[in-house]
C-alpha positions in Angstrom: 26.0 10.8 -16.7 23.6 13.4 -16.0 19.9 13.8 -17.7 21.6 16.2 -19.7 24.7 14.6 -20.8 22.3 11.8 -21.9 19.9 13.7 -23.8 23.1 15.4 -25.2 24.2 12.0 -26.9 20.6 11.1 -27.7 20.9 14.0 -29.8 23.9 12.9 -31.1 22.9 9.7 -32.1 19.6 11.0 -33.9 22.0 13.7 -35.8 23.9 10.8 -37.3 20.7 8.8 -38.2 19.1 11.1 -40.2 22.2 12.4 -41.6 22.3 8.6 -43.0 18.6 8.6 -44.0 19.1 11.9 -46.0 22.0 10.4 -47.4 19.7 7.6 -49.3 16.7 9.9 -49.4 19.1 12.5 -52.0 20.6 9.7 -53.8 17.3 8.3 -54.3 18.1 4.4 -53.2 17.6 2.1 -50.6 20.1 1.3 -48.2 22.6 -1.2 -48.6 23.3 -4.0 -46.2 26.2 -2.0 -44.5 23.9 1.2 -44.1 21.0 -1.2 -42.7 23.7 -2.5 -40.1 24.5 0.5 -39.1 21.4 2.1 -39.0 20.0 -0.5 -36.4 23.0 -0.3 -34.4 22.6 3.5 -34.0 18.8 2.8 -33.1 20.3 0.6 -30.3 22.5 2.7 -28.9 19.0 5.6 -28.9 16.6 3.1 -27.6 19.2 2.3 -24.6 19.8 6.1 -24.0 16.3 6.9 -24.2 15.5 3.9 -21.3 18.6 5.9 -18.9 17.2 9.3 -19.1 13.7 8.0 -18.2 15.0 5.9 -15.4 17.3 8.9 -13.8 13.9 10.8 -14.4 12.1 7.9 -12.1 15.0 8.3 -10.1 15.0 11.9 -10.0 11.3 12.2 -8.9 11.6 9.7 -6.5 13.9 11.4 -4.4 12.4 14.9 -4.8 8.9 12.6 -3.7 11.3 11.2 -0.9 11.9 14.5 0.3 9.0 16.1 0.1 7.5 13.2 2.6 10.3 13.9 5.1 10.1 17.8 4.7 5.8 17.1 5.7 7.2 14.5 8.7 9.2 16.8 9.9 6.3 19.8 10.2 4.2 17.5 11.5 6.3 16.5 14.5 6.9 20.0 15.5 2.8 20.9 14.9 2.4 18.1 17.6 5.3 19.6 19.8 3.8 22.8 19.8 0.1 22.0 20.2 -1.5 22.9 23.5 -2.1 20.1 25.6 -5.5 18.5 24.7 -8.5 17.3 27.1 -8.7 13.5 27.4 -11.9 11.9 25.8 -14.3 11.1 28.3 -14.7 7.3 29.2 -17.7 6.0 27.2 -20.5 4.3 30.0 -20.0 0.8 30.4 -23.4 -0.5 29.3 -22.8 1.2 25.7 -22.0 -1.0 23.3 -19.3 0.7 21.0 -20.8 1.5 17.6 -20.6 -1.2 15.2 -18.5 -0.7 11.3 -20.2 -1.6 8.8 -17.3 -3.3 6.3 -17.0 -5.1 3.0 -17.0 -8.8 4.3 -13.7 -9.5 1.7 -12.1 -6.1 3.1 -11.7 -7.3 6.4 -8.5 -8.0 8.0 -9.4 -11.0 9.1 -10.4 -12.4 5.7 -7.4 -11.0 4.4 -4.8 -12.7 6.5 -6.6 -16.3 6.2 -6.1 -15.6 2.6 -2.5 -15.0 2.7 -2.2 -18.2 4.6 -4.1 -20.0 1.9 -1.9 -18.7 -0.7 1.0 -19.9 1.3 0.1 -23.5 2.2 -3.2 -24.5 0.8 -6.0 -25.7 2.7 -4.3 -28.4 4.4 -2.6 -25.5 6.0 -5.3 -23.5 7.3 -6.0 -23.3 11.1 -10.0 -23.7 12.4 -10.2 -20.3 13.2 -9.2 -19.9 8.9 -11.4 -22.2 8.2 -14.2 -20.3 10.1 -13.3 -17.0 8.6 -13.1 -18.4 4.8 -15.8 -21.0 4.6 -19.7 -20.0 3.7 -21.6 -19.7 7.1 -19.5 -17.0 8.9 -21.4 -14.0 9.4 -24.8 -13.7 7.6 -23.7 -11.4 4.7 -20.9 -13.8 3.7 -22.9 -16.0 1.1 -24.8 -12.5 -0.2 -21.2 -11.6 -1.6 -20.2 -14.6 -3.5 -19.7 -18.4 -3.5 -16.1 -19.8 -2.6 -15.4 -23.3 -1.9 -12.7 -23.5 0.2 -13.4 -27.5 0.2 -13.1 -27.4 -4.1 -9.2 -25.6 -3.3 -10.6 -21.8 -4.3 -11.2 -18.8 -2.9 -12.8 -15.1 -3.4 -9.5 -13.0 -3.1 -10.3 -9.8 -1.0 -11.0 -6.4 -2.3 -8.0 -5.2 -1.2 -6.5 -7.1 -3.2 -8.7 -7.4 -6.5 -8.5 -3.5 -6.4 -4.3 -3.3 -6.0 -4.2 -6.4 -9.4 -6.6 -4.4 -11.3 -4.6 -0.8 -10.8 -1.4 -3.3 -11.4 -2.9 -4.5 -14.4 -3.6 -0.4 -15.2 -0.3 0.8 -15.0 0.9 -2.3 -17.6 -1.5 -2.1 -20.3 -1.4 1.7 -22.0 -5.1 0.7 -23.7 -6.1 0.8 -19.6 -4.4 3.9 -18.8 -6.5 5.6 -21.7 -9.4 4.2 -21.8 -12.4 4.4 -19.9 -12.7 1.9 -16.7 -15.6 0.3 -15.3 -16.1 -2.3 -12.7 -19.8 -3.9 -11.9 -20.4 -5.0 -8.7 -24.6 -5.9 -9.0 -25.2 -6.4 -12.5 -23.9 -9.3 -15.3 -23.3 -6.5 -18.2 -23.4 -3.0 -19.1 -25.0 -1.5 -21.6 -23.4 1.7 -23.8 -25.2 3.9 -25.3 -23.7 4.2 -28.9 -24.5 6.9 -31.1 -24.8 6.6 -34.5 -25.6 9.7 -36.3 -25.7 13.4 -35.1 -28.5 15.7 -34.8 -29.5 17.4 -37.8 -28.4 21.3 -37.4 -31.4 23.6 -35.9 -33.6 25.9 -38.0 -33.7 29.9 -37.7 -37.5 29.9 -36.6 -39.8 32.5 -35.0 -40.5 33.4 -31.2 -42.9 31.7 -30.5 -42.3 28.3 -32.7 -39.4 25.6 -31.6 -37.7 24.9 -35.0 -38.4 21.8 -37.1 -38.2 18.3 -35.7 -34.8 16.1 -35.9 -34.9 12.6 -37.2 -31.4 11.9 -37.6 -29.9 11.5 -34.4 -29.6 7.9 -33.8 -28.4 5.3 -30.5 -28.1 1.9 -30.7 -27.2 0.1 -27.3 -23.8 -2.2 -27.1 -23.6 -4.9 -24.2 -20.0 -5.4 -22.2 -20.6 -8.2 -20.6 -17.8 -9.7 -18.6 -16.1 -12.7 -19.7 -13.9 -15.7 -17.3 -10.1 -14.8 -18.2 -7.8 -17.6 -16.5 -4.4 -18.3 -16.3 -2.1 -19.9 -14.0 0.9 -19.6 -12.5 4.2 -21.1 -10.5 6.2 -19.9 -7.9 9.5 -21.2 -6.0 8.2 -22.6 -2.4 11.7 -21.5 -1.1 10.9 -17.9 -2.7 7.5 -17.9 -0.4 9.1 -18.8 2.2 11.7 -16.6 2.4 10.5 -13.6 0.7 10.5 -10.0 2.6 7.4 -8.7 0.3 4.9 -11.3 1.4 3.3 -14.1 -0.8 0.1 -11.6 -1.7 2.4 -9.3 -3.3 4.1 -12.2 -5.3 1.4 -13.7 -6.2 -0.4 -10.3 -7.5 2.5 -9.2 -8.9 3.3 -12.5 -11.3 -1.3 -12.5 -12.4 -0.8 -9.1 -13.1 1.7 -9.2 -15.9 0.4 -12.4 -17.4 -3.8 -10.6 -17.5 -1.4 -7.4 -18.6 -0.5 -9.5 -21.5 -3.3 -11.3 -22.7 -5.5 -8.2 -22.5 -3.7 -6.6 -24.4 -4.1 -8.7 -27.3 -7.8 -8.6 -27.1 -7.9 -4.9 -26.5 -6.5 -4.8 -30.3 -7.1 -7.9 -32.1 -9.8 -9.4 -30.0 -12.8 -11.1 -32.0 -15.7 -9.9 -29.5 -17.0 -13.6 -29.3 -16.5 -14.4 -25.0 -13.8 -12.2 -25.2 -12.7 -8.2 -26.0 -13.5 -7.0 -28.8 -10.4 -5.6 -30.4 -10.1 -2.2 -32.6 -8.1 -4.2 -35.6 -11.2 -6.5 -36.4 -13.6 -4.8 -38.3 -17.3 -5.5 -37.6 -20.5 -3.9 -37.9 -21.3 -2.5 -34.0 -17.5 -2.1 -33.3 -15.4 -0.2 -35.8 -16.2 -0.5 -39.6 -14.1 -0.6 -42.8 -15.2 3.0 -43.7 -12.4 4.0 -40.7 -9.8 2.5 -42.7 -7.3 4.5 -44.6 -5.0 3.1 -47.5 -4.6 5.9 -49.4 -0.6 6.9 -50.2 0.5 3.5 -49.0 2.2 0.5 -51.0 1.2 -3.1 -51.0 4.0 -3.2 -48.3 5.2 0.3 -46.8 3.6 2.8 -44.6 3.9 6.4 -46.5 4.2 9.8 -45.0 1.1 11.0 -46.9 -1.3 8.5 -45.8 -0.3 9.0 -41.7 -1.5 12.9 -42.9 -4.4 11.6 -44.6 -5.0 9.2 -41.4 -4.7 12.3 -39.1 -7.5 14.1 -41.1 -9.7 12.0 -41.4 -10.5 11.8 -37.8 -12.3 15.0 -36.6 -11.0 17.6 -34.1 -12.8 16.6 -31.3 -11.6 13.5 -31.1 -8.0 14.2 -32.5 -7.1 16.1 -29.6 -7.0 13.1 -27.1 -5.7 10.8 -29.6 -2.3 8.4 -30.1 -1.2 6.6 -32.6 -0.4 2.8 -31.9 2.0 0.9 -33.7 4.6 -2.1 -33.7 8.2 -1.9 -33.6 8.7 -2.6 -37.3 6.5 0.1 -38.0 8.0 2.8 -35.9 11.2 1.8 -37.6 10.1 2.9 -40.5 8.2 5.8 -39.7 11.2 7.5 -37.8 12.9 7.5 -41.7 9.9 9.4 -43.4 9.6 12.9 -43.7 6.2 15.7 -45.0 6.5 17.2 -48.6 8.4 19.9 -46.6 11.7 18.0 -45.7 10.6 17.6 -42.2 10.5 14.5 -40.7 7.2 13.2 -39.1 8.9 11.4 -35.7 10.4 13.7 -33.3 12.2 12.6 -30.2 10.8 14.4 -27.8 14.2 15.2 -25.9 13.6 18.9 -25.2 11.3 19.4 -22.1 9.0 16.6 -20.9 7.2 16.1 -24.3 6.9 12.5 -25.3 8.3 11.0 -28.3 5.3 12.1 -31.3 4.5 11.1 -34.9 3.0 14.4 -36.4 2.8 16.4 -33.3 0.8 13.4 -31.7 2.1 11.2 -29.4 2.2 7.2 -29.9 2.8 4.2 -28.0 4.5 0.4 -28.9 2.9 -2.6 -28.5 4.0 -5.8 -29.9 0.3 -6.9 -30.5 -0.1 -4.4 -32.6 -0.4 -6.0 -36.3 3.3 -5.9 -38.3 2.5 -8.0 -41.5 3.4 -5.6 -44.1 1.1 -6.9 -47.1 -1.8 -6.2 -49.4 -4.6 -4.9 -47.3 -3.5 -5.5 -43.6 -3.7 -3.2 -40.6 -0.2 -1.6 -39.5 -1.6 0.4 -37.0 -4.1 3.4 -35.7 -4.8 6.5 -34.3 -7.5 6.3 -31.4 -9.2 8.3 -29.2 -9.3 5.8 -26.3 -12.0 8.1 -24.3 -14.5 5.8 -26.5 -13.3 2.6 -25.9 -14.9 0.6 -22.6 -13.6 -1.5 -20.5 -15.9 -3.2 -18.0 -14.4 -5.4 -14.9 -16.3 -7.6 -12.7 -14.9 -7.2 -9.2 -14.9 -11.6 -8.0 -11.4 -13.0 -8.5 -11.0 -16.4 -7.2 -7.5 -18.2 -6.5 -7.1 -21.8 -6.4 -3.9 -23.0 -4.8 -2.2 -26.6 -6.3 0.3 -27.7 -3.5 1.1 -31.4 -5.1 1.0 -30.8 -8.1 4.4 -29.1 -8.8 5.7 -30.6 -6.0 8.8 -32.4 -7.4 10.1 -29.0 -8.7 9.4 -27.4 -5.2 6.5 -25.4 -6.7 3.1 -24.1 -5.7 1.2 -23.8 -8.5 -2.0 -20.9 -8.7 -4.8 -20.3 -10.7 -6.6 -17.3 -10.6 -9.8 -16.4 -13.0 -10.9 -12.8 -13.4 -13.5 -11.5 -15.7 -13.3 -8.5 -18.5 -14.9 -7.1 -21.2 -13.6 -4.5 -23.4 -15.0 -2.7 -27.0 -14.7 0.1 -28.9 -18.1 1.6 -28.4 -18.0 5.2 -31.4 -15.7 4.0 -34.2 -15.1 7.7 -35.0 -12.8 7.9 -32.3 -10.6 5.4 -34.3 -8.9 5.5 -37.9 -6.8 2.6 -39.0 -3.5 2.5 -41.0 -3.7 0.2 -44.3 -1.7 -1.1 -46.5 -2.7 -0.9 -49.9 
């Protein structure tokens, strides 16, 4: 099928789902078990259709991307052809040393390549010249940067690939994508400047006078301070070994989506004690009860009129980089609900490249997001991620166990990374309560 055919029975399928929900909303009933059945078995079929046109658009892009490189190849190799002939570089004198580069001690090839050998086989595998490169003592700068113990089984893994896990980690975790990144590199914490109230308006006043003074506008200071994050890991031996994209990117790969995971959690729910502090907990220096909005909802059922109230109660400045987050449960029954004017508040998002929105504003799923649907929970939010921080501390260390898994032809790895995450100007957040 083409993009079109596919967004043709998307269409379709969306027709006869809210021809069904109209059906129930006239009649004023719920829907029976036969309806429900059928209902979830339409939203099936969408959520499948919907996952095909966005990979033939991957696909799509990826070719035009494809041909676009060979298009610049190929006017490249005949700006070479045609260039004039140039003059060789003259020989430098032989008593000149050649300039030395000044790099990142865990950017270095060399440090790099011992590392992928120490993924691979551990230290008993390492070679003396490994061993020279990765233990403290080579090269002066080497114990300014960090302490490894190559004797304790761990290692500091090299920027290279710290910086390719972290951008991993980005493109898994939407709160990442949206929020604002920051990585220390000579410091233990951050400080943010939160404000707290605005500046009083100014005062018509004379020429020659300055207006009256302000005493409202107000910043407190919020600490990110980076906390350990570990988890570990096993991978097939014969999968090492015989693998054509190299044990670094296995390895990466496999720590990213399990960090992904956790940190998504915290990013939402996360307590703020040696850990994230998440937008669903309300505290006093994150995001307060007074960002809460009940209003229009039951005890257990999110109501078109309080997602209007929610939308409202957030100013424009923030509202116009904002997304809703919800669960799956939720979404489910938002995509039923429709304004006081028939129209219903979830739209697709087939025509064009628009995304998928909930009252012109586009959303995304997590299944961290809270879905207990009773008296006074959280259901979900709309956030201006601009204002929530997320701090990284550049060491990652990898410890390799070679024995341990060794009946099941495993090497096992551990990898420790540290994060810290808040909300840091809780009006860039409003929060969807049950009532």
């Amino acid at each position: 099928m083409t993009i079109r055919d596919l967004k043709d029975k998307a269409q379709g399928i969306l027709k006869e789902q809210r021809e069904l929900n109209d059906k129930i909303i006239a009649e004023k009933r719920e829907y029976t078990a036969e309806e429900t059945e059928h209902w979830e078995k339409l939203d099936k079929e969408f959520a499948d259709t919907k996952t095909a046109i966005e990979e033939a658009q991957k696909a799509d892009e990826e070719r035009a991307r494809k041909a676009t490189a060979l298009a610049d190849a190929e006017r490249f190799v005949g700006d070479v052809k045609d260039a004039p002939p140039q003059k060789p570089e003259p020989k430098a004198h032989p008593d000149r040393k050649p300039e030395e580069k000044r790099v990142a001690f865990f950017a270095t090839d060399e440090y790099r390549k011992s590392f992928n050998r120490f993924l691979l086989t551990g230290e008993r595998g390492l070679r003396e010249e490994d061993r020279r490169i990765l233990t403290p003592g080579w090269a002066d700068m080497r114990a300014l940067q960090a302490d490894s113990d190559i004797a304790g089984g761990f290692l500091v893994a090299p920027e290279q690939f710290q910086a390719e896990l972290i951008k991993d980690r980005d493109n898994m975790v939407f709160v990442r994508r949206y929020a604002r990144n920051f990585r220390l590199t000579n410091s233990a914490s951050m400080v943010a400047p939160a404000r707290q109230d605005r500046m009083g308006d100014p005062t018509w006043t004379a020429e020659i006078k300055t207006g009256t003074e302000d005493s409202t506008l107000d910043f407190d200071q919020r600490r990110l301070t980076p906390h350990p994050l570990a988890r570990r890991i096993k991978v097939s031996n014969t999968l090492l070994r015989l693998s054509a994209i190299g044990v670094e990117a296995i390895v990466r790969g496999e720590f990213s989506y399990e960090f992904a995971t956790v940190e998504e959690n915290a990013y939402l729910n996360g307590h703020g004690a040696g850990q994230p502090l998440g937008i669903f907990t309300s505290i006093a220096g994150g995001i307060g009860s007074t960002r809460d909005v009940a209003t229009n909802n039951t005890t257990v059922a999110i109501k078109a009129d309080n997602l209007i109230d929610c939308v409202y109660k957030m100013e424009a400045q923030y509202r116009r980089d904002a997304r809703w987050i919800f669960h799956r449960d939720a979404l489910k029954m938002i995509r039923k609900l429709k304004d006081g004017e028939g129209n219903y508040l979830w739209q697709p998002g087939l025509a064009g490249d628009r995304p998928p929105t909930i009252l012109s504003i586009p959303y995304d799923e997590s299944e961290y997001c809270p879905n207990t649907f009773t008296t006074g929970k959280y259901v979900g939010a709309l956030c201006c991620w601009n204002y929530y921080w997320i701090v990284d501390a550049l060491t990652l260390s990898i410890q390799v166990l070679n024995e341990l898994y060794a009946e099941t032809n495993q090497t096992g790895y551990i990898a420790r990374v540290e994060t810290d995450g808040m909300p840091v100007h809780e009006k860039g957040f409003v929060r969807v309560t049950l009532a």
